[in-house]
C-alpha positions in Angstrom: 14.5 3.4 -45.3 14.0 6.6 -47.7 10.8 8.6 -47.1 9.7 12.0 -47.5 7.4 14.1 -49.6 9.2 16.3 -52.4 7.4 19.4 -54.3 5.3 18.5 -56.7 5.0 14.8 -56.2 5.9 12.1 -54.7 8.9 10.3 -55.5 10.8 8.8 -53.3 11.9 5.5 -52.0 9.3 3.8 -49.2 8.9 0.6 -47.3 5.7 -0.5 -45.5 4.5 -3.6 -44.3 0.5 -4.5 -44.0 -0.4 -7.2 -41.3 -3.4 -9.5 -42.2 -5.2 -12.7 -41.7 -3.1 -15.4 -42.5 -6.4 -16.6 -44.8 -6.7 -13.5 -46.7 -2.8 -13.9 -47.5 -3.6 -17.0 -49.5 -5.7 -14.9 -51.7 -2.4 -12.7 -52.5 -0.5 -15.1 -53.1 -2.9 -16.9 -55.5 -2.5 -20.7 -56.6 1.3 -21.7 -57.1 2.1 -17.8 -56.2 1.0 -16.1 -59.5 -1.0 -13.8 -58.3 1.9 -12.4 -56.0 4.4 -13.1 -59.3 1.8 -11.1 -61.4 1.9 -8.1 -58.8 5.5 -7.8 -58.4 5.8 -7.9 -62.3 3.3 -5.1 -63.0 4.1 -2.9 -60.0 7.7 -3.4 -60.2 7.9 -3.3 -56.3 10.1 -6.0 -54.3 7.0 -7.9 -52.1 7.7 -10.3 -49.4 5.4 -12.3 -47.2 6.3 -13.6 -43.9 6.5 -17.3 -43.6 4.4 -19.1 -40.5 1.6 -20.5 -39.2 0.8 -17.3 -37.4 -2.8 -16.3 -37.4 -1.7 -12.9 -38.9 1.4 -12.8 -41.4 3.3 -9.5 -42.6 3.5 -8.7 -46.2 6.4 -6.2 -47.0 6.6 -4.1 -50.4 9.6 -2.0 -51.2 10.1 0.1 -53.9 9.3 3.6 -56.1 6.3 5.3 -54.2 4.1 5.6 -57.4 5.1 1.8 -57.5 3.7 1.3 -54.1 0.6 2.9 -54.6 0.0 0.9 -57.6 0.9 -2.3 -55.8 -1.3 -1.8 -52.6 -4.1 -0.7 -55.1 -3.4 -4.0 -56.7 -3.8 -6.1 -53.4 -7.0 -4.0 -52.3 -8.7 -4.6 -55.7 -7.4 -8.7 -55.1 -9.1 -8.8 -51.4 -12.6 -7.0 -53.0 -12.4 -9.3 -55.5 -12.4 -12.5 -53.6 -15.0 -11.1 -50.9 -17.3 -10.7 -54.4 -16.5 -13.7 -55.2 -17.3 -15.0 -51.5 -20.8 -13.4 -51.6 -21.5 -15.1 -55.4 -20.8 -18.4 -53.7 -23.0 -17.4 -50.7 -20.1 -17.7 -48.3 -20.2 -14.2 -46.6 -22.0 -14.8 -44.0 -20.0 -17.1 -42.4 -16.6 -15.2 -43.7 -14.4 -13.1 -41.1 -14.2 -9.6 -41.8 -11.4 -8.8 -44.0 -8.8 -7.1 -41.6 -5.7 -4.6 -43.0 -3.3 -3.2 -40.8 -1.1 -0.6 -42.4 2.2 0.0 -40.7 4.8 2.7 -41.2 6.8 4.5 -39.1 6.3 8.1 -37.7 8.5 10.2 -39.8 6.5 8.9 -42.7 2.8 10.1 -42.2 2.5 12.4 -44.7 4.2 9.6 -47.8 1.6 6.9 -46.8 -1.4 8.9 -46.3 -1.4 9.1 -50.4 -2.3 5.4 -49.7 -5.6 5.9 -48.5 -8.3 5.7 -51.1 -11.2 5.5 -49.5 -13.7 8.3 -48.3 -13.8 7.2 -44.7 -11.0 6.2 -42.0 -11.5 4.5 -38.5 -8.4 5.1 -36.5 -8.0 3.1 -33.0 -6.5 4.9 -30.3 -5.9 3.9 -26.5 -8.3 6.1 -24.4 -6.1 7.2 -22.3 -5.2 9.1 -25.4 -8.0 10.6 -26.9 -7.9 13.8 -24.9 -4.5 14.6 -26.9 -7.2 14.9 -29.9 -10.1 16.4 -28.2 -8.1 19.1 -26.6 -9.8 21.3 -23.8 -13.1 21.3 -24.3 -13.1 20.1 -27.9 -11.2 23.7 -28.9 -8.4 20.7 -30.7 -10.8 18.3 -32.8 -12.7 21.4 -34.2 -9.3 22.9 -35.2 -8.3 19.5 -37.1 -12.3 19.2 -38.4 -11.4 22.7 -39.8 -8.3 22.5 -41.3 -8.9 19.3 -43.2 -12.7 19.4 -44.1 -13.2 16.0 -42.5 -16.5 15.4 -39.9 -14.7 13.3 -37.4 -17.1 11.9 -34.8 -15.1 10.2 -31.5 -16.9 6.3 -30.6 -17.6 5.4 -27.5 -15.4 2.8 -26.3 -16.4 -0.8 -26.8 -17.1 -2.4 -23.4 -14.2 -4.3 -22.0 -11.3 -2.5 -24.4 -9.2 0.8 -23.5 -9.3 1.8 -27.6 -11.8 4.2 -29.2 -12.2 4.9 -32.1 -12.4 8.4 -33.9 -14.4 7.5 -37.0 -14.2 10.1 -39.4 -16.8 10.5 -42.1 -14.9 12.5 -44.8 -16.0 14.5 -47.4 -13.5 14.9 -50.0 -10.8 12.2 -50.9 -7.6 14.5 -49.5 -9.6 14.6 -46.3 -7.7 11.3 -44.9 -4.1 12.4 -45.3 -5.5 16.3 -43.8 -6.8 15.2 -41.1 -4.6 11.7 -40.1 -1.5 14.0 -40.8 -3.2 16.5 -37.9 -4.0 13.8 -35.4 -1.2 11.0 -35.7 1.5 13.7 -34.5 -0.5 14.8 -31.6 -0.8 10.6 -30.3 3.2 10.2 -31.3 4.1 12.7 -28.7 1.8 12.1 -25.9 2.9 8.6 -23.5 -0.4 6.6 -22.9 -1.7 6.9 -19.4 -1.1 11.2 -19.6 -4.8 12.3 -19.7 -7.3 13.4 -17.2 -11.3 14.0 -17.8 -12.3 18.1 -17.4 -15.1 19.3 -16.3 -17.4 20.0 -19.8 -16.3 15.9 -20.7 -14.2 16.3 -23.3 -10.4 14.7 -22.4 -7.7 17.3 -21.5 -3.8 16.8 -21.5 -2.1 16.1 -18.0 0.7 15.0 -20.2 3.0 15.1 -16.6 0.7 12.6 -14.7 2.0 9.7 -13.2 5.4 11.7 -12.5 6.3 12.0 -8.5 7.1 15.8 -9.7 3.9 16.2 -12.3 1.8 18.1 -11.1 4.7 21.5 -11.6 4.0 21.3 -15.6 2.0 21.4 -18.3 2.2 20.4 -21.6 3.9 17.0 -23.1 7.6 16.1 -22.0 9.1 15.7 -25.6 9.9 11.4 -25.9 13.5 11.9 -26.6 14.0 14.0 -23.2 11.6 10.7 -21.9 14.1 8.8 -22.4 17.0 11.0 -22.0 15.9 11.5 -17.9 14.7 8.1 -17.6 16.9 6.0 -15.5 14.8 2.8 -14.8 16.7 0.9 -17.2 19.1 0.7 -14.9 18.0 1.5 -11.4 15.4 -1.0 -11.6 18.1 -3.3 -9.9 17.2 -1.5 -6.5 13.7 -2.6 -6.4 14.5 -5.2 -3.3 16.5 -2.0 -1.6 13.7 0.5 -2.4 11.1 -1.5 -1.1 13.0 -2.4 2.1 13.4 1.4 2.5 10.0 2.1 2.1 8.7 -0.2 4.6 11.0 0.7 7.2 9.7 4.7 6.4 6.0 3.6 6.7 6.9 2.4 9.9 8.7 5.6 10.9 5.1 7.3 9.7 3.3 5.2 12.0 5.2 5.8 14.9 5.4 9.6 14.1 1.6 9.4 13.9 0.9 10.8 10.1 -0.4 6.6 9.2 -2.3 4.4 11.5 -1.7 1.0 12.1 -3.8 0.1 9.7 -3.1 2.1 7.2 0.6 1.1 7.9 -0.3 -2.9 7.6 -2.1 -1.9 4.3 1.3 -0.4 3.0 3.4 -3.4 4.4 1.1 -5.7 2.8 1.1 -4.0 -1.0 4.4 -3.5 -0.5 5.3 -6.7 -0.2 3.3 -8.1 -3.2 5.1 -5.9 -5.0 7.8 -7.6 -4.3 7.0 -10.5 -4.8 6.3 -9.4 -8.5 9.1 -8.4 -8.9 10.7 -11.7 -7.3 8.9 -13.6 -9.9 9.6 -11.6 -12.6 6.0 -10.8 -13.1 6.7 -6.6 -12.2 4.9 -4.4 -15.4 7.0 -1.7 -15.6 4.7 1.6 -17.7 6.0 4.3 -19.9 5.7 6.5 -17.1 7.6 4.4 -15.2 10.8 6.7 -15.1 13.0 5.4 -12.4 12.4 2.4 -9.6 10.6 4.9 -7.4 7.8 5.5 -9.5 7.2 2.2 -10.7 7.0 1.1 -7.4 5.0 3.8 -5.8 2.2 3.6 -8.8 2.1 -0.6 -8.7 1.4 0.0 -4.9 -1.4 2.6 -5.9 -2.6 0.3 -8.4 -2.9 -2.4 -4.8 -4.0 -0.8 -2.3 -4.9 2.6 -3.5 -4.6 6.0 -2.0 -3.1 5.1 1.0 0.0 4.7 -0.8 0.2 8.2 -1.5 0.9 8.7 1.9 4.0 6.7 2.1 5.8 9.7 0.8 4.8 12.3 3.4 8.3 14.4 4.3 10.1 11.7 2.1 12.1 13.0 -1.1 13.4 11.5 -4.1 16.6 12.8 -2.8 17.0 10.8 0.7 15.0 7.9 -0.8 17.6 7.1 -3.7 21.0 7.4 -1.7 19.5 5.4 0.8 18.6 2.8 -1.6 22.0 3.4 -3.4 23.7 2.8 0.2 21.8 -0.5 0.9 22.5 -1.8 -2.2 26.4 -1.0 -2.1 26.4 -2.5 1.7 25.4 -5.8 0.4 27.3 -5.9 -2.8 30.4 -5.4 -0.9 29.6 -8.1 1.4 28.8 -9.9 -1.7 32.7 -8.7 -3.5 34.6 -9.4 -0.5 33.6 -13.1 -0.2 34.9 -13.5 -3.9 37.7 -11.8 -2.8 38.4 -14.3 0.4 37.8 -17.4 -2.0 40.3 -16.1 -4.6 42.9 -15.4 -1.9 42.5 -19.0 -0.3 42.6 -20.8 -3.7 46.0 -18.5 -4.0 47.4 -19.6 -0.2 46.5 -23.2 -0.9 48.8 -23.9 -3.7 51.4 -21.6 -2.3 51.2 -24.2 0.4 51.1 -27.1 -1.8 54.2 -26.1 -3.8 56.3 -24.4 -2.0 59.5 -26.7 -2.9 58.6 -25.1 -6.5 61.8 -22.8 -7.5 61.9 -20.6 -10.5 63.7 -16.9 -11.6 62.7 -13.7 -10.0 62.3 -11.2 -12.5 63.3 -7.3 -11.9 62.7 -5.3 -14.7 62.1 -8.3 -16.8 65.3 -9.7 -16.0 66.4 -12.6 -14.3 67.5 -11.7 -10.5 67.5 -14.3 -8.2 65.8 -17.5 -7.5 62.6 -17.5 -5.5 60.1 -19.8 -4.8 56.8 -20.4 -7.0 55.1 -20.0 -3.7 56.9 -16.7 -3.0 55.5 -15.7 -6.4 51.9 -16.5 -5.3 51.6 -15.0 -2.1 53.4 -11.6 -3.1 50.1 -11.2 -4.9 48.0 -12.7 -2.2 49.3 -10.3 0.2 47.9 -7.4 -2.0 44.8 -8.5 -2.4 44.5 -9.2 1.2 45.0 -5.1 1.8 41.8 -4.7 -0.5 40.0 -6.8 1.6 40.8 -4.9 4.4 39.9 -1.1 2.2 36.7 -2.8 1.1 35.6 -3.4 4.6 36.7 0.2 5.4 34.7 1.4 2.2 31.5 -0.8 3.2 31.8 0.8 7.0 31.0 4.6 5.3 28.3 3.4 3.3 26.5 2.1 6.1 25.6 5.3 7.6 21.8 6.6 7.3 20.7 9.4 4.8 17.0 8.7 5.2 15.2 11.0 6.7 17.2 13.9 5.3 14.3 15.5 3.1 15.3 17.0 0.0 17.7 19.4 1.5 16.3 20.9 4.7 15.2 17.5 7.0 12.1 16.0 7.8 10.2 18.2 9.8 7.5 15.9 10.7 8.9 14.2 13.8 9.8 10.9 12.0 11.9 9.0 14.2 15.6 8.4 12.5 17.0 6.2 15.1 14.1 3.8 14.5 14.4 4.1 10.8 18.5 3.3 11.3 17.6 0.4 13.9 14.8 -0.9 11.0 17.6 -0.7 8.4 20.6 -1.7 10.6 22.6 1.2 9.6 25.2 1.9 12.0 25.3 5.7 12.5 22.6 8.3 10.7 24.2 11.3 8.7 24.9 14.4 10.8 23.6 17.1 7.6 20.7 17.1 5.4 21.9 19.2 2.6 25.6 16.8 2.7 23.6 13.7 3.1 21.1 13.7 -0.2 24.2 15.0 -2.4 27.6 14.1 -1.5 29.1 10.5 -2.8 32.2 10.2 -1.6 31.2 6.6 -0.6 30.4 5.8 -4.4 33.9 7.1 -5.3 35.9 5.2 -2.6 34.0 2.1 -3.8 35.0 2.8 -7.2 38.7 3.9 -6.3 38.6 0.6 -4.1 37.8 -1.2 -7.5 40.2 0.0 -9.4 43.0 -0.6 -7.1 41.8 -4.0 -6.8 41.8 -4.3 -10.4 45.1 -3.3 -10.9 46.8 -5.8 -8.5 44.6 -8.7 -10.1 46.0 -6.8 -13.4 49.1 -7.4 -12.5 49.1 -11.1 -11.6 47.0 -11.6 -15.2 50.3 -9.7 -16.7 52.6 -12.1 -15.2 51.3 -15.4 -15.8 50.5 -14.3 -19.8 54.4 -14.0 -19.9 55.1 -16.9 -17.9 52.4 -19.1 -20.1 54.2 -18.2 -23.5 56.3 -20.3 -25.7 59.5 -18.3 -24.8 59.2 -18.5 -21.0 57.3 -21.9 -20.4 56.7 -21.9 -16.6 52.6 -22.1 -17.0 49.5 -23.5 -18.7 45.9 -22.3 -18.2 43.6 -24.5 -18.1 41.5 -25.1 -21.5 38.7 -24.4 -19.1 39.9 -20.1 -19.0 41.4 -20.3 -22.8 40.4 -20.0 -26.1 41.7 -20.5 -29.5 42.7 -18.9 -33.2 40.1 -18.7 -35.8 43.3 -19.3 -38.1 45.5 -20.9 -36.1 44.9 -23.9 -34.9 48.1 -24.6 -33.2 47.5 -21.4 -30.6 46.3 -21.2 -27.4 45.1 -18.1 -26.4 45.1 -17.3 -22.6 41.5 -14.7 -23.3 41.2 -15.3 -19.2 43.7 -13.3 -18.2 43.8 -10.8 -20.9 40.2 -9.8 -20.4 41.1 -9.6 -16.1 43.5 -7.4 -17.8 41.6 -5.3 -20.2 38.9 -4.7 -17.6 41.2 -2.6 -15.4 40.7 0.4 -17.9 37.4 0.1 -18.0 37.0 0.1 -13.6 39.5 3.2 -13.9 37.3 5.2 -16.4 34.1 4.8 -14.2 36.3 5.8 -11.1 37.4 9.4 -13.5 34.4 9.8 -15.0 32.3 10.7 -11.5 35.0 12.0 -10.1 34.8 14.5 -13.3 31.3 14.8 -12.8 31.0 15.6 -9.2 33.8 18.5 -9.3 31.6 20.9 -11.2 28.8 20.6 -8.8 26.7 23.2 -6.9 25.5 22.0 -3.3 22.7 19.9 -2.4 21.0 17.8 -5.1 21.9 17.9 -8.9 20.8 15.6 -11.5 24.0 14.8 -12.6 24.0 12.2 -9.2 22.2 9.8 -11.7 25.7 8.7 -12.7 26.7 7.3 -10.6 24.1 4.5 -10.2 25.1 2.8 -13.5 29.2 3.5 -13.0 28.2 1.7 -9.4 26.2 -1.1 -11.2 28.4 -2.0 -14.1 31.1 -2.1 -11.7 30.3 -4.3 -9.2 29.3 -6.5 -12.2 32.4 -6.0 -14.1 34.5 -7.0 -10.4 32.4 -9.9 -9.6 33.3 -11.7 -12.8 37.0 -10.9 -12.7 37.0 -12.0 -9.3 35.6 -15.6 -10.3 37.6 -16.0 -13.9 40.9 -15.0 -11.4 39.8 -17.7 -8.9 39.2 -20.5 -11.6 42.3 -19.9 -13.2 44.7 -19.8 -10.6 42.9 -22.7 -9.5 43.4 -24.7 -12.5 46.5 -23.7 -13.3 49.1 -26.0 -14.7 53.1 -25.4 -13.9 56.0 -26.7 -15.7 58.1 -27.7 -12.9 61.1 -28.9 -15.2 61.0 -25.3 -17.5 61.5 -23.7 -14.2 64.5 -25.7 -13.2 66.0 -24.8 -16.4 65.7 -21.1 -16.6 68.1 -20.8 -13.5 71.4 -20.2 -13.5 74.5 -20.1 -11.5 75.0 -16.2 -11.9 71.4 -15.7 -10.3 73.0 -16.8 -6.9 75.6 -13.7 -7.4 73.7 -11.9 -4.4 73.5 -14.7 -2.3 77.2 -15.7 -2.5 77.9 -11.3 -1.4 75.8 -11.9 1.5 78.0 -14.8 2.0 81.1 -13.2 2.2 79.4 -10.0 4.5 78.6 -13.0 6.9 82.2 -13.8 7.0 83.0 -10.1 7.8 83.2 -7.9 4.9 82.0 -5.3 4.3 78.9 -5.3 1.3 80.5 -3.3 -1.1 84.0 -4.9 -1.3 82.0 -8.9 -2.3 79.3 -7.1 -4.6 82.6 -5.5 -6.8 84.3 -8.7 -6.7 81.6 -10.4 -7.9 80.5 -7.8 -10.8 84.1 -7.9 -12.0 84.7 -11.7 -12.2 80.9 -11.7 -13.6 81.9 -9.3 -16.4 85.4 -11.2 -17.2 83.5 -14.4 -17.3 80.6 -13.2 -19.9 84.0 -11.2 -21.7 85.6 -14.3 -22.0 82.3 -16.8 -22.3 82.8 -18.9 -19.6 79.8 -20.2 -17.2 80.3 -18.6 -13.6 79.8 -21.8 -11.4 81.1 -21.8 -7.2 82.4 -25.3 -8.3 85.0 -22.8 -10.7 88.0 -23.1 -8.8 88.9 -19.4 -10.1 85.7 -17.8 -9.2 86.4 -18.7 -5.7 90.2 -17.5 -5.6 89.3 -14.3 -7.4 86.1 -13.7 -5.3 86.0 -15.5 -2.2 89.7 -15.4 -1.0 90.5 -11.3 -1.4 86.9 -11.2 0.5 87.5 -13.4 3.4 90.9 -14.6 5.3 88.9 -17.8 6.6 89.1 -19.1 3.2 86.4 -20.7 0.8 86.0 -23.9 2.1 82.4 -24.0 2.9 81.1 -21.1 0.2 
């Protein structure tokens, strides 16, 4: 959309939509729509009207500005003409209130307030957000009251509601747009919930309230940066972890004497109603609700009130998040390496149940020797069963303690870390405060361990794309883990495998990118740490459903036993008939040029190199071997 106010006029292209009653639409639109037909007509402006049953419907008028303003004149002058009409027929007293909702968005205040035509203006705002008007004691509504010429009176709120209204009896007809255009960007950039009553009544800005670190700042945090540093978008996944943390700290409080047991039971309590929310998906996150920790420290205000505050005594943001991080990590890789276990059994089972299966061996694409299909299996299996083994390694560093740690210099309350350890069956607690809160080498070995893991399922995904085309034969995946060609109808696309595939970059640049992040770093606590929560999150995501899609398709996988057969050949067994001559007492080097001369005579001359080739054994076997060829 084009808005904007240009010297001399306006002139410019504008879109706004006004929400009414669904009734006072049907006066708009006007018997078989001619009163809508009529307005578009005259006003030359595109106008659309929601369809519905709604009890409020969205009209939407597009065009030249001058256009607009005559078309939204045109619908006021329809909606006073059928309340006249409603009073002539004695109907008013039981009519609703004619109710029109102008909406636009921010960066066009000063286009729409040419709209306003009357002489006075109620504007609704949340309470928690008058005091962004009133200023300190009132110094900011006299400034606008000034500057505009407007007499703008602030309502008491209605009983029951958190809006008030600041009615504004105006005296001139500019007096709208002055003084809207003053207040509207004042509400844009404070959050609600940011104000706090002073002492002479008026409202005064806290604009940092409801931030863990507020009370440092004054003035409004500008809503970009909001949700620039805002991470609960994301970290909202450790609200099980967080509150687990915080409930074995309040118990850590309690035993360190700064709660008593009652106070402790009345944390427990609202903690675990909390979660429970959040179990049931019933968790209001807020505006100021920048990370997990804040949400859940102001819902647990919100229960049980100030005795939550307590719950952070000698506890920092710092130890609080990588201990969350840690417990989070611990189960997910408890969680990754049973996927792992059931891929590698679905892989030993049917190396097990075809191991009579034989098909090429490939080295550098080329055919080698024969192997078995089973061979072929568990060469993979074995590699995956080394990340097992580094997963468990990874999952034993992240389960050491940080809590405790402070925010670089300890806890210096007497808060018992051995108890908080035992509470969160950790098996060791960190032995430095300023190493514990900042380093994440634990993060990056889970994210190396990844992306090793992804490269040897990578791998396997490589092979059986070759081995499932036309040209090679030896597989089918299952329709189950395919897809096909928009075009095409004939193809069968193996999307399984080549997404396993594709992923692998993806694990490798969240593995780089923190690596590149942490290098840089100063000691102790940065912000930067923040990334590596989502690089964790979308991680473990993005290995959890490789690991199932590899499982299923191996699983279902379909081999052509006969295709197999087929692509051996005589010549593959070159090796094996060598090591049959060493075993009669040469030595390796003499067999292995005896057979890569007869080999290259035989493709010179296009002949088939089979041991039943009475020449292939007198030219190979007998200069080799003075026992003869009987039994080659």
């Amino acid at each position: 959309m084009d808005t904007g106010v240009i010297e001399g006029g306006l002139n410019v292209t504008l879109t706004i939509r006004l929400l009414m009653h669904g009734k006072e639409v049907g006066s708009i639109i006007g018997k078989k729509g001619e009163s809508v037909k009529k307005m578009r007509e005259d006003s030359g402006v595109r106008i659309n009207i929601s369809e519905g049953n709604c009890p409020e419907r969205i009209i939407t008028l597009a065009g030249p500005t001058n256009a607009i303003f005559k078309a939204f004149a045109m619908i006021t002058d329809k909606l006073e003409e059928d309340i006249s009409s409603s009073m002539t027929n004695s109907t008013a007293a039981s009519r609703s209130p004619v109710t029109l909702r102008l909406v636009v968005p921010a960066n066009s205040v000063q286009v729409w307030m040419h709209l306003l035509k009357t002489t006075s203006h109620e504007l609704t705002i949340p309470n928690d957000l008058i005091g962004c008007i009133t200023g300190h004691q009132g110094a900011k509504i006299n400034e606008i009251c000034q500057m505009s010429g407007a007499q703008i009176k602030i309502a008491n709120p209605v009983e029951g509601s958190t809006d008030r209204n600041p009615a504004s009896s105006l005296t001139e007809l500019t007096s709208p747009a002055q003084s809207l255009a003053r207040i509207y960007p004042r509400v844009a950039r404070s959050p609600p919930g940011t104000s706090t009553e002073d002492d002479a009544g008026f409202t005064a800005p806290n604009f940092r309230s409801g931030k863990l670190w507020g009370g440092r700042f004054v003035g409004a945090v500008d809503p970009i940066m909001e949700r620039f540093n805002a991470s609960i978008t994301y970290d909202r996944q450790l609200w099980e972890v967080d509150v687990q943390g915080s409930k074995a700290y309040s118990r850590g409080l309690e035993k360190a004497g700064l709660l008593t047991r009652a106070e402790m039971d009345q944390i427990l309590q609202g903690l675990d109603q909390v979660a429970e929310e959040w179990a049931r998906g019933a968790f209001k996150l807020h505006p100021s609700d920048e990370d997990i920790h804040t949400a859940n420290e102001r819902r647990l205000k919100e229960l049980i009130g100030d005795v939550a505050g307590k719950l952070h005594t000698g506890r920092s943001r710092n130890d609080q998040v990588v201990t969350d991080l840690r417990l989070w990590m611990r189960q997910s890789c408890t969680t990754l390496a049973g996927l792992l276990w059931e891929l590698i059994r679905a892989m030993v089972d049917r190396a097990e149940a075809e191991r009579d299966v034989l098909f090429p061996g490939y080295t550098h694409l080329q055919r080698a020797q024969p192997i078995r299909w089973s061979h072929w299996i568990l060469s993979h299996a074995v590699a995956l069963t080394r990340d097992s083994e580094r997963l468990l390694e990874v999952q034993n560093r992240i389960n050491v303690l940080p809590l405790g740690s402070g925010a670089i210099a300890g806890n210096p309350l007497g808060v018992d870390r051995e108890l908080l350890r035992a509470e969160l069956n950790f098996r060791a607690i960190t032995l430095n405060s300023m190493d514990a809160t900042s380093e994440r080498d634990f993060v990056v070995e889970f994210l190396f361990w990844a992306s090793l893991c992804v490269t040897h399922l990578s791998r396997m995904a490589e092979d059986l794309i070759l081995y499932g085309t036309k040209e090679f034969g030896f597989v089918q995946l299952s329709d189950a883990y395919s897809t096909g060609s928009s075009l095409m109808p004939q193809k069968k696309n193996p999307d399984s495998l080549e997404l396993i595939r594709s992923k692998a970059g993806r694990v490798f640049g969240r593995c780089a990118g923190l690596l590149m992040t942490l290098k840089g770093l100063p000691s102790t606590y940065n912000k930067d740490l923040q990334e590596d929560k989502e690089a964790v999150f979308e991680v473990c995501d993005t290995m959890s459903a490789v690991l199932q899609v590899a499982t299923g398709a191996i699983s279902t996988l379909q081999i052509h036993r006969e295709n197999m057969a087929r692509a051996l050949s005589p010549d593959m067994l070159a090796t094996d008939l060598a090591y049959y001559l060493v075993r009669k007492g040469a030595l390796i080097r003499g067999p292995l040029g005896q057979v890569g001369g007869v080999k290259c005579s035989f493709i010179r001359d296009r002949r088939e190199i089979s041991l039943a080739n009475t020449d292939v054994r007198v030219r190979i076997v007998k200069p080799c071997s003075s026992e003869g060829y009987g039994d080659v």
